[in-house]
C-alpha positions, 0 to 999 in steps of 0.5 A, spaced: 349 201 608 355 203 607 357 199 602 360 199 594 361 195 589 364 194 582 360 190 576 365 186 570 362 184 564 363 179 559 357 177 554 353 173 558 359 173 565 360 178 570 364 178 576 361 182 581 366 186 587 362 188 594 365 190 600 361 192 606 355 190 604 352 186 612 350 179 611 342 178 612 338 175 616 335 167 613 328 170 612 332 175 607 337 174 601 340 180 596 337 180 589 341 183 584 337 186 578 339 188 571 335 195 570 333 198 562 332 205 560 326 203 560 321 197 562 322 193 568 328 190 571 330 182 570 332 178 576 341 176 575 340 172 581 340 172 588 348 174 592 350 171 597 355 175 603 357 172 608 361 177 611 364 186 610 369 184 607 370 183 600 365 178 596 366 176 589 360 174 586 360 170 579 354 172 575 351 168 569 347 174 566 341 173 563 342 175 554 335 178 554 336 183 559 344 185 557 341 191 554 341 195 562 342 202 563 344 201 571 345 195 576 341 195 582 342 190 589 335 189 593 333 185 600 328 180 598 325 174 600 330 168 601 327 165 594 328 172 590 323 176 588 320 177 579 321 183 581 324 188 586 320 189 591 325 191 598 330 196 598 335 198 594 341 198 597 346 200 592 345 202 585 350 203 579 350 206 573 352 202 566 358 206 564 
């Protein structure tokens, strides 16, 4: 989509900026992951976006995954998924 985002960390909080992302059907939810250099993405919850327009998005991070590479938002099944298993439609690298 056309889509962006800006992912704030502090410890274990992060505060997450969209803009543009569609909301989705009920039969659906964005997923955000936090993404290793190496091994597999550990889930940071699911987000909710109701509308284009600007979405703040509290997060409470996991402590056993703060040591990410890249961030990555999927669409996947309304309760989440272990891991990500529709599309990933905005991915950010740690900077």
């Amino acid at each position: 989509p056309n889509a962006a985002g800006i992912f704030y960390q502090h410890n274990e909080e992060a505060l997450l900026l969209l803009h543009g992302l569609p909301p989705l059907p009920t039969d659906q939810a964005y997923q955000l992951w936090l993404i290793p250099a190496e091994g597999a993405p550990a889930s940071a919850g699911l987000l909710t976006v109701e509308s284009t327009d600007i979405n703040p998005q509290q997060v409470n991070l996991p402590i056993d995954a703060l040591a990410y590479r890249a961030v990555g938002i999927s669409v996947e099944p309304p309760g989440g998924s272990p891991a990500p298993t529709g599309d990933i439609v905005l991915l950010g690298e740690r900077t």
